[in-house]
C-alpha positions in Angstrom: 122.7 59.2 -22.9 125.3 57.8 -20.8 124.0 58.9 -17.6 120.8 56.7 -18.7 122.6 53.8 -19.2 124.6 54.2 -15.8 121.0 54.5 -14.0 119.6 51.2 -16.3 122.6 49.0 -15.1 121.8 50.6 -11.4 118.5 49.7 -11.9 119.1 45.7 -13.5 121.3 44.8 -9.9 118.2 46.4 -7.7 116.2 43.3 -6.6 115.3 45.0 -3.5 111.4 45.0 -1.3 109.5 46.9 -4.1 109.1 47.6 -7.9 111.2 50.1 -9.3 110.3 53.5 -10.6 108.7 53.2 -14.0 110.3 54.9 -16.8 108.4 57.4 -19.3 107.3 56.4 -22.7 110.8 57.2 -24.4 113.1 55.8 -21.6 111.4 52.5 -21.8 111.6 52.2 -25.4 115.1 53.7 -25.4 116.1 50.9 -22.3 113.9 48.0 -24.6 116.4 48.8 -27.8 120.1 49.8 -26.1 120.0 48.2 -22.9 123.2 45.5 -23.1 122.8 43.2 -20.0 126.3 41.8 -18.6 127.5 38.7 -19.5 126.3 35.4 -17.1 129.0 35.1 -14.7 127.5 31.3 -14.0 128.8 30.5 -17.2 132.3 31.8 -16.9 135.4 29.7 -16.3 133.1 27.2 -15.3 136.4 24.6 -14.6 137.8 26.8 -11.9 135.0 25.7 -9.2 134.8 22.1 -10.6 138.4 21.8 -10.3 138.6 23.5 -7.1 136.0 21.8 -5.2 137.1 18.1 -5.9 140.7 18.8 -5.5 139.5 20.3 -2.2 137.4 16.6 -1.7 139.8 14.3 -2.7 142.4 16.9 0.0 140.2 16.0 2.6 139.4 12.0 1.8 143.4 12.0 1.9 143.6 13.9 5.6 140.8 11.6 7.2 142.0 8.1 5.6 145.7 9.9 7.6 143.7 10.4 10.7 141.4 7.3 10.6 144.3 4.8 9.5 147.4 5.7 11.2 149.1 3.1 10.4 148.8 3.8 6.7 151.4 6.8 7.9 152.9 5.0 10.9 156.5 5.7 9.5 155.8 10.1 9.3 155.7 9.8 13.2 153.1 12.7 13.6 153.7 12.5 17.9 156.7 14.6 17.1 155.4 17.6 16.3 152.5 17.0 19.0 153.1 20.4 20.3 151.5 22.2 17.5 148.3 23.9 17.3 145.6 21.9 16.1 143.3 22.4 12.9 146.1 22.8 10.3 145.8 19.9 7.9 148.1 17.4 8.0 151.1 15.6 10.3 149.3 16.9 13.5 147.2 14.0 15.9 144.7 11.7 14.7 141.6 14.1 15.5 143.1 17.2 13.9 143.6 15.4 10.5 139.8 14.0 11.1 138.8 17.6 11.7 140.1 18.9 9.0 139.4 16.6 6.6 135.9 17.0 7.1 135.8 20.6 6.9 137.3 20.4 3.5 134.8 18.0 2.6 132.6 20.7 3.8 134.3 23.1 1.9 134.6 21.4 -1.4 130.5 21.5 -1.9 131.0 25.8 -0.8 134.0 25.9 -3.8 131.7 23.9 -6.6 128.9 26.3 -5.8 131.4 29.6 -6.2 130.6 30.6 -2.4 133.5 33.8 -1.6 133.2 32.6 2.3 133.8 28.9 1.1 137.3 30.2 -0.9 138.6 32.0 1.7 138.4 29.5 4.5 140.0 26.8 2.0 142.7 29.7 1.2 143.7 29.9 4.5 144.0 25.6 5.4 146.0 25.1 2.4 148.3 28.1 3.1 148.9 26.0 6.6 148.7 22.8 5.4 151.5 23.3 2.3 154.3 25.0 4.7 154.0 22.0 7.1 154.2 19.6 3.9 157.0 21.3 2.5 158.4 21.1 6.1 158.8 17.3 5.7 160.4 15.7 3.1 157.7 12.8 3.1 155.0 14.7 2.7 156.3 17.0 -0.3 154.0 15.5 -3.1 151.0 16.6 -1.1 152.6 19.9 -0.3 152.6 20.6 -4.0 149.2 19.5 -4.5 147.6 21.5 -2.0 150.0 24.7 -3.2 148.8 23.8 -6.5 144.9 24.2 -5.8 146.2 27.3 -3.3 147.8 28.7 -6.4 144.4 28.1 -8.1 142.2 29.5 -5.7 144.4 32.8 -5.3 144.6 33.5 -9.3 140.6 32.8 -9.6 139.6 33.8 -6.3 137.0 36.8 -8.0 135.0 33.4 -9.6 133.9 32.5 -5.8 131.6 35.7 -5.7 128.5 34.0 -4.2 128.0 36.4 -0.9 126.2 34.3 2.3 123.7 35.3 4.9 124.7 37.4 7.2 122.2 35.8 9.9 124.3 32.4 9.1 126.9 33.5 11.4 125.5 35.1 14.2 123.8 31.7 14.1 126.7 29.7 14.1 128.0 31.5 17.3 125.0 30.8 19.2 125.5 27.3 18.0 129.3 26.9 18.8 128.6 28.3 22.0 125.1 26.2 23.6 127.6 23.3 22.4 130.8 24.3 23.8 128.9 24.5 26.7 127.2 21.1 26.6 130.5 19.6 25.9 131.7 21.0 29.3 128.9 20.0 31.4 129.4 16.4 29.4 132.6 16.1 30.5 133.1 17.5 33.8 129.7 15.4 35.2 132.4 12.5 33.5 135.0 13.6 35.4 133.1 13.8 38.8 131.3 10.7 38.3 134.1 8.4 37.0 136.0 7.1 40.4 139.7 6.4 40.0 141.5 10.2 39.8 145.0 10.5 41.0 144.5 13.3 43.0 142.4 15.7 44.0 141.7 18.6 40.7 140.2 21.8 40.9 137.9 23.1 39.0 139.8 25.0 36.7 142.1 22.4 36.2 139.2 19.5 35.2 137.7 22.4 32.6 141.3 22.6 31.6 141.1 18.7 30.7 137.8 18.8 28.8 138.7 22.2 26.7 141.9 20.3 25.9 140.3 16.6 25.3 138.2 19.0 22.8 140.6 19.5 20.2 142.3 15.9 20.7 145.0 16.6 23.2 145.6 15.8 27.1 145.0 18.0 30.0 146.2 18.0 33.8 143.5 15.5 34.8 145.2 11.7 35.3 143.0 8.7 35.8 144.3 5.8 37.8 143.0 2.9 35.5 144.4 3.7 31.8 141.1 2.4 30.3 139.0 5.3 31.6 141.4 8.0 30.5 141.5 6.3 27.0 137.7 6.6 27.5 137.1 10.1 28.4 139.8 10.9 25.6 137.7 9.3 23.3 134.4 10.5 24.6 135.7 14.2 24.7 137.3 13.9 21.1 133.8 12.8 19.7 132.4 15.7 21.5 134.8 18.4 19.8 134.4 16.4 16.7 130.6 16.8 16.4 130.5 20.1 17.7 132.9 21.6 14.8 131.1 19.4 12.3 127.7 21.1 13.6 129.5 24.6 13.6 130.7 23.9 9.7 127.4 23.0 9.1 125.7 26.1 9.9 128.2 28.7 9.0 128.2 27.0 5.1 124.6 25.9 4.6 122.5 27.3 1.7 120.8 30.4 3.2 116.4 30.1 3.8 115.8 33.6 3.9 112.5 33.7 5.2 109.5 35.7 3.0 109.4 39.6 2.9 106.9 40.4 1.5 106.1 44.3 2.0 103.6 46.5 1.8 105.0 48.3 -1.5 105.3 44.7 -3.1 101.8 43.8 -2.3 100.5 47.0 -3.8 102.4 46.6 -7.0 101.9 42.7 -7.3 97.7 43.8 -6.8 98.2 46.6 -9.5 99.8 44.3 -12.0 97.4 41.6 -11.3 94.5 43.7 -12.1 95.9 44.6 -15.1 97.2 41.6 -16.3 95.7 39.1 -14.0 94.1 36.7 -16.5 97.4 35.8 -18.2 98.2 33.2 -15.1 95.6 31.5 -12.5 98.5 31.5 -10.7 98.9 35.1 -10.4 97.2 35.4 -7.3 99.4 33.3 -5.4 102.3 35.1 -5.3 100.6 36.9 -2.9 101.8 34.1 -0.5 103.0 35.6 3.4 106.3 33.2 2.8 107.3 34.7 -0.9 109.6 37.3 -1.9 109.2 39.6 -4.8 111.6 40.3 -6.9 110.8 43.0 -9.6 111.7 44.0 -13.1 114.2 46.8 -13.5 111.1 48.8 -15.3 108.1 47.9 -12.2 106.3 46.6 -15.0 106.9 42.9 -14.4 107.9 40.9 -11.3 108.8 37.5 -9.8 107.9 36.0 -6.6 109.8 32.8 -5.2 110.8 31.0 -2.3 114.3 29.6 -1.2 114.7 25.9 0.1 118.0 23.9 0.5 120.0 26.5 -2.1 117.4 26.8 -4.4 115.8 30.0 -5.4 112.2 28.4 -6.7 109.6 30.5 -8.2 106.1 29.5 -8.9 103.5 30.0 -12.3 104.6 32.8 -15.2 106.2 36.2 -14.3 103.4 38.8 -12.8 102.6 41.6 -15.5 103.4 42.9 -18.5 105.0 40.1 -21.0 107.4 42.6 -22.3 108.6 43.0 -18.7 109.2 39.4 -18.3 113.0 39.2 -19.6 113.7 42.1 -17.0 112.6 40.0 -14.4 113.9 36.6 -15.1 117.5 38.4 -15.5 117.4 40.2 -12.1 116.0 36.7 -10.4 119.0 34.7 -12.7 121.4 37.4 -11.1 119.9 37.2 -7.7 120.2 33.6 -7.8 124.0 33.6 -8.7 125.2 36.0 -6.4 123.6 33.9 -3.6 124.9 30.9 -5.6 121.0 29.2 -5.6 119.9 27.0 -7.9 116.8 28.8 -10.0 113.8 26.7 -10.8 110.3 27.7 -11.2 107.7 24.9 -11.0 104.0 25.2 -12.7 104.9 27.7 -15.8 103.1 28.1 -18.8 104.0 27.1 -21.6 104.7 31.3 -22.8 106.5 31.8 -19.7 108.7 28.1 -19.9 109.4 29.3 -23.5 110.8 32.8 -22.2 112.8 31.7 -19.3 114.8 29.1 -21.3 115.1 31.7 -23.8 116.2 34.7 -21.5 117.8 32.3 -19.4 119.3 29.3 -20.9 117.8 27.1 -19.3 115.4 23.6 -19.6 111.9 23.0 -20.0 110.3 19.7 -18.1 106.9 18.8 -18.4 105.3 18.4 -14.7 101.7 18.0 -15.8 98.5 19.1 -17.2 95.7 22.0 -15.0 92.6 21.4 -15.2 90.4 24.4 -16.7 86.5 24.5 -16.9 85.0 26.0 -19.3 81.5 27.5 -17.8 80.1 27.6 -20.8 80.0 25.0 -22.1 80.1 22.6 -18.7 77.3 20.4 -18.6 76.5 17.2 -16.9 74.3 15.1 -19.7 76.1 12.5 -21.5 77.6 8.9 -20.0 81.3 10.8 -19.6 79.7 12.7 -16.7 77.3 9.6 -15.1 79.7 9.2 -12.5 79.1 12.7 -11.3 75.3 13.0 -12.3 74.9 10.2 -9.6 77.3 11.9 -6.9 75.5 15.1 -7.5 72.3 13.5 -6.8 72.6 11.5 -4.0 73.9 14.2 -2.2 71.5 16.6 -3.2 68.9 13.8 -1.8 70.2 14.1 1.7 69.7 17.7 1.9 72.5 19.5 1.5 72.7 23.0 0.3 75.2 25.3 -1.3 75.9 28.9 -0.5 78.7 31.0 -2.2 80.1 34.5 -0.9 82.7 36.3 -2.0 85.2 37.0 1.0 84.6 40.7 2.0 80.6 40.4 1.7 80.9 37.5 4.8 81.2 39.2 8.5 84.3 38.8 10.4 82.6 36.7 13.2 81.0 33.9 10.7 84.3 34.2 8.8 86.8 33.3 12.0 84.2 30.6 12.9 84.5 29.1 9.2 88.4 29.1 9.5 88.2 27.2 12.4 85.4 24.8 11.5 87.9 24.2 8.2 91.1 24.0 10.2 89.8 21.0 12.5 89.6 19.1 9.6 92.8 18.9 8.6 94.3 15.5 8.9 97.7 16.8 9.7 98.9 20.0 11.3 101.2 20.8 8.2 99.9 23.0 5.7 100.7 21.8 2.0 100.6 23.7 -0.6 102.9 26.7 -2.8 102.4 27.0 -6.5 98.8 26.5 -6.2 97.7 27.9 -3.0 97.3 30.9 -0.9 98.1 29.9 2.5 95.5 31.7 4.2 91.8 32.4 4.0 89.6 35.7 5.0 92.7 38.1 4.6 92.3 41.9 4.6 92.9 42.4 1.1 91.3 39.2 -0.1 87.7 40.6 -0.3 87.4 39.1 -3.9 87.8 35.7 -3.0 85.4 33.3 -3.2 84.1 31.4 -0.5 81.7 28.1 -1.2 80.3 26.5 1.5 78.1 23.1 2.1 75.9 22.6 4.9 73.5 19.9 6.2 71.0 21.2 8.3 72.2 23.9 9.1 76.3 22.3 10.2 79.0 23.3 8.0 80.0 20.3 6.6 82.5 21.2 3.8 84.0 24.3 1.9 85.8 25.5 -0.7 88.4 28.8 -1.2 88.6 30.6 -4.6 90.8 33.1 -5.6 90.7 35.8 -8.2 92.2 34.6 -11.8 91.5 38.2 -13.5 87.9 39.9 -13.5 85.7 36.9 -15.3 88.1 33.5 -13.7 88.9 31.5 -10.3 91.0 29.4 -9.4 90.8 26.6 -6.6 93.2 27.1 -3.4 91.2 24.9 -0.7 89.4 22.3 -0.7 88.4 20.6 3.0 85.0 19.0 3.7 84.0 16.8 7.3 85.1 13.2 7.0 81.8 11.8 8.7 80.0 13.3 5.4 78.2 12.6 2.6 80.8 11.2 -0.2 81.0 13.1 -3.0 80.6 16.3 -1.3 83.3 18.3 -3.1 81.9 17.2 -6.5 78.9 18.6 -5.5 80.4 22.2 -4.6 82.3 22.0 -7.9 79.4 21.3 -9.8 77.3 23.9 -8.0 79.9 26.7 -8.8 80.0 25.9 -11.7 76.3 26.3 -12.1 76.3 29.4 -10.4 79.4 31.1 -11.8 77.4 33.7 -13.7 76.0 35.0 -10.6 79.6 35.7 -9.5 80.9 37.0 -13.5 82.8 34.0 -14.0 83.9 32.2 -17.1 86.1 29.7 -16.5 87.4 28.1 -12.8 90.8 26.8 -12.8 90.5 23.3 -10.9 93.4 21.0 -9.1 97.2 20.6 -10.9 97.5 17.0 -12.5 100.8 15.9 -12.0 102.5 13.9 -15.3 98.6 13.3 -16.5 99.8 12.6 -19.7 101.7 9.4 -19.2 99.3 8.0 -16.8 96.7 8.5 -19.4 98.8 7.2 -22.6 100.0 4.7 -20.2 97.0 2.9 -19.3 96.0 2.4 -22.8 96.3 -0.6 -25.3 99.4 -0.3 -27.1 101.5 1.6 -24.9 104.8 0.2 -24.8 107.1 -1.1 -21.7 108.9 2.5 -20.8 105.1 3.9 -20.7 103.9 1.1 -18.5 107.3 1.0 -16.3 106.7 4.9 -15.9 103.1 4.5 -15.1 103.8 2.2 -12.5 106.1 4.4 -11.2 103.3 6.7 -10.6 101.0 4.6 -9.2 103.6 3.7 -6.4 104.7 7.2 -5.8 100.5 8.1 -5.7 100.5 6.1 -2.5 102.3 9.0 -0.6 101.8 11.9 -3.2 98.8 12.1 -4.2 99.4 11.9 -8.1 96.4 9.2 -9.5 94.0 10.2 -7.2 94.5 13.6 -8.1 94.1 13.3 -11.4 90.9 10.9 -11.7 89.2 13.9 -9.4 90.3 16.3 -12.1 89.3 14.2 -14.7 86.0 13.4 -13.9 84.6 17.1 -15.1 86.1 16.6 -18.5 87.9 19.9 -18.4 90.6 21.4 -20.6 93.8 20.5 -19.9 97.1 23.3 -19.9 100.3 21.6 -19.5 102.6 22.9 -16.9 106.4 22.6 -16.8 109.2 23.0 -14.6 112.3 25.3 -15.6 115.8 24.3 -14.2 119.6 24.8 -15.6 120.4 21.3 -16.0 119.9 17.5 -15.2 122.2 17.2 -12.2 120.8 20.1 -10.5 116.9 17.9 -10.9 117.2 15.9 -7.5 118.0 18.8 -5.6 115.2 20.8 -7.2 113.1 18.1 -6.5 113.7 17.6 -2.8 113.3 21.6 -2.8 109.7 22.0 -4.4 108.8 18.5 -2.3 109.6 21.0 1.0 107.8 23.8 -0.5 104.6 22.0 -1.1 104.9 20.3 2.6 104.9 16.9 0.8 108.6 16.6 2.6 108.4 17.9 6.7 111.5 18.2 8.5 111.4 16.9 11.9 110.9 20.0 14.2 111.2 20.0 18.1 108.9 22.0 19.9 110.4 22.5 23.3 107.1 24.1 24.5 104.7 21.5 23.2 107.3 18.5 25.4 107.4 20.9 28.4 103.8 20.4 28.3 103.3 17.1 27.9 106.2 16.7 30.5 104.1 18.8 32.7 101.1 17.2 32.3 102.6 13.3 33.1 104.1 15.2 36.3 101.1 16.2 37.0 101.5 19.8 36.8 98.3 20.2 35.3 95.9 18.8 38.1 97.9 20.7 41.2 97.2 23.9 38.9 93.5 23.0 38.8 93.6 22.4 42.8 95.2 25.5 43.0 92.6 27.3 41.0 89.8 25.6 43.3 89.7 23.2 41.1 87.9 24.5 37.9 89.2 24.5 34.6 91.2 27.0 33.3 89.3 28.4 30.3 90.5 27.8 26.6 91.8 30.7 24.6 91.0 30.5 20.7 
């Protein structure tokens, strides 16, 4: 019996490329009733990081304000002990107390969020920084305050558990050292450029100069006029200042690992689904290339999420059996606090929101409302659906024609030529799209998808990608049609597979996500009062860049069933950054991203690269590759 609950506890830390090993009938009851699951260690001395990361900030406000405002500290005459080595803390030059200021600043946001690699760079300033306060009799209040959070840090230093990426550092050295270099090429084309040197310096010696100007100090180079030597200090200060500040960045940034996704996990996450695939029309999305999987301790339940800017973001209910679900949320929860990321999930059930703040003590948020269609009982009489009647119609008039195929039945030829067709109308080259959307179309796996298609004449002029919700249900993942068009074309596809479903087995198609439906609904009606109406026009501004009204009048217009959705975080502070995080994951928020190869290019082309290749080539064109 104890050998059992050794393997169980084993089993609970595993969160590893694949479901664990399913017990037999009596282990799983037996793990069901005796399993006890460690206590939350997110929960624990709570006040240790608090305190520790804003004594850490308020450290480092106090070090720059030194190094920005000497004169505050003109009478602690810091050029005396010029000759130390820079980076400790305190009493050093003006660019060392910058420097270090600002990596404590850094440093604070690692301690608040329990990181182990934060704790011990922070052990190691303060151990410098309070034996050159206690050193110097004017500085012996802030010795004891930074020997007071040292003392802290060293008593508590098992609460900063969060591990970091390993690929975070090899990064950061590739970093440090493209910039280190940059620096030197900045300053020694200063050096040879700038007239007015005292003598004649070798090379060694101007290098000398710039690695010194670096961290703040001078070097053998002299200039004759003052002004450009207080201007090459000040230029190669900056220089050293923004490459540590870039260093700190990526060596204590929240870690993006990216999806791995294997072939066990895509074998388990297809087993589950087709066992308990109609529980979630999201299911099938966690099938996503850019997802992880993390799985219950039993295989029989399993997770799949994304992380963005420190937070660990799952989409839709648990995969599998609902039993299962508690497994899974606590291996996620303890996956997300040994990495110290914020866990979330965006577009769960109502079941699954009431489990993880259950399992997880956590809170529920309503997002919005999906819209469901019932085949059934879907009809198109009656003045609710006039609007689409007439859409239908006039469409219908100009002679366009549906066809529907599920994804394996369509050739690999017609199906490349559809993908393309489909991706040149895109209007930007971003993708959006994560709770509710596969990311791909005509996969190797994906034969039951459904793919609907609209064509005039004979040209493709818009199509739509379902994907399986269980054995009698779809769900909508694309949705891209010609802009030249008839309007109204997608309500006429939607309409048509609806008609159709029972030649495909369906009963029910899950349609678009409605973001915060309810209060643009209750808010638009007589009566509502001045929060409503000040939230509703809240909505209707963000819907100029999100999406949000237009959305849900589409949804609305095939009077379908409406499923709330929710959104599961820990708390109210941690909202913004969860926010910003499932903005990124749904593409709604791009980073800026250079391309060097796309620039070389365009650089090549404006130098006129591209026309001596063509002469070279006897001037024909050089034939496009797909």
């Amino acid at each position: 019996m104890i050998r059992g609950l050794t393997n169980l506890s084993e089993m609970t830390e595993r969160s590893g490329p694949g479901p664990a090993a399913p017990t037999s009938g009596d282990d799983d009851r037996f793990a069901r009733r005796f399993a006890i699951r460690l206590p939350d260690r997110r929960h624990q001395r709570r006040w240790v990081p608090v305190v520790a990361g804003w004594l850490a900030l308020l450290i480092g406000i106090a070090d720059v304000i030194e190094g920005a405002v000497p004169s505050l500290y003109a009478h602690y005459r810091l050029h005396r002990i010029f000759d130390l080595a820079p980076g400790t803390l305190t009493n050093v030059t003006r660019t060392a107390d910058v420097i270090t200021g600002l990596l404590l600043l850094m440093l604070s946001h690692g301690l608040r969020r329990r990181k182990r690699r934060a704790c011990r760079s922070v052990i190691l300033l303060l151990g410098a920084s309070t034996v050159l306060h206690l050193a110097h009799y004017p500085h012996i209040g802030r010795a004891i305050v930074t020997a007071a959070l040292l003392v802290v840090l060293l008593c508590y230093r098992r609460e900063f558990y969060a591990v970091g990426d390993p690929r975070t550092r090899w990064r950061t050295l590739a970093v440090l050292g493209w910039l280190v270099l940059a620096d030197l090429a900045i300053g020694l084309s200063y050096i040879t450029l700038v007239r007015g040197l005292k003598s004649d310096y070798s090379v060694m010696q101007r290098g000398q100069s710039v690695i010194y100007g670096l961290f703040g100090f001078s070097g053998p180079v002299q200039f004759q006029p003052e002004s450009r030597g207080d201007l090459f200090g000040l230029l190669t200060s900056a220089l050293g200042l923004f490459t540590l500040i870039a260093a700190a960045y990526m060596f204590l940034r929240p870690a993006e690992p990216p999806g791995r996704l294997s072939g066990q996990d895509v074998a388990g996450i297809r087993e589950l689904l087709d066992r308990y695939g109609a529980q979630d029309s999201l299911g099938y999305f966690a099938l996503r290339d850019d997802k992880s999987i993390i799985w219950s301790p039993t295989g029989k339940s399993c997770i799949g999420y994304r992380v963005l800017s420190g937070v660990m973001l799952a989409a839709g209910d648990p995969i599998g059996d609902p039993e299962a679900w508690p497994g899974a949320i606590h291996a996620f929860l303890d996956e997300a606090a040994r990495h110290a990321w914020v866990p979330a999930v965006v577009g769960c059930g109502e079941l699954g929101a009431e489990v993880w703040c259950r399992e997880g003590d956590l809170t529920a948020l309503e997002l919005g409302d999906e819209a469901i269609v019932d085949v059934a009982g879907f009809s198109l009489e009656g003045r609710a659906m006039r609007n689409v009647r007439q859409m239908v119609s006039r469409v219908c008039r100009h002679g366009y024609v549906a066809e529907f195929h599920r994804t394996g039945d369509v050739p690999r030829a017609e199906l490349d030529k559809l993908i393309r067709q489909a991706d040149s109308w895109r209007g930007s080259p971003t993708e959006r799209g994560f709770s509710m959307a596969l990311g791909r179309v005509g996969g190797c796996d994906d034969g039951r998808c459904v793919i609907a298609t609209a064509t005039e004449n004979g040209v493709l002029r818009a199509i739509l990608h379902f994907v399986p919700w269980g054995s009698d249900g779809l769900s909508l993942d694309l949705m891209r049609r010609d802009r030249a068009a008839q309007p109204g074309l997608n309500d006429f596809l939607i309409v048509e597979t609806i008609s159709r479903a029972h030649e495909l087995g369906v009963k029910r198609i899950s349609l678009n996500f409605a973001a915060f439906r309810s209060a643009l609904e209750r808010g638009e009606r007589i009566g509502a009062g001045p929060v409503l109406r000040a939230w509703r026009g809240i909505l209707l501004f963000m819907s100029r860049w999100f999406q949000i009204e237009s959305l849900y009048k589409f949804n609305a217009k095939f009077n379908p069933d409406w499923v709330p959705r929710f959104m599961v975080f820990p708390s109210t502070r941690d909202t913004p950054r969860i926010g910003l995080a499932a903005l990124e994951a749904e593409a709604f928020l791009v980073w800026p991203n250079l391309e060097a190869r796309r620039l070389a290019r365009k650089l090549g082309h404006k130098l006129g690269l591209g026309r001596l290749r063509r002469l070279r080539h006897g001037g024909r064109r050089s034939r496009p590759t797909a």
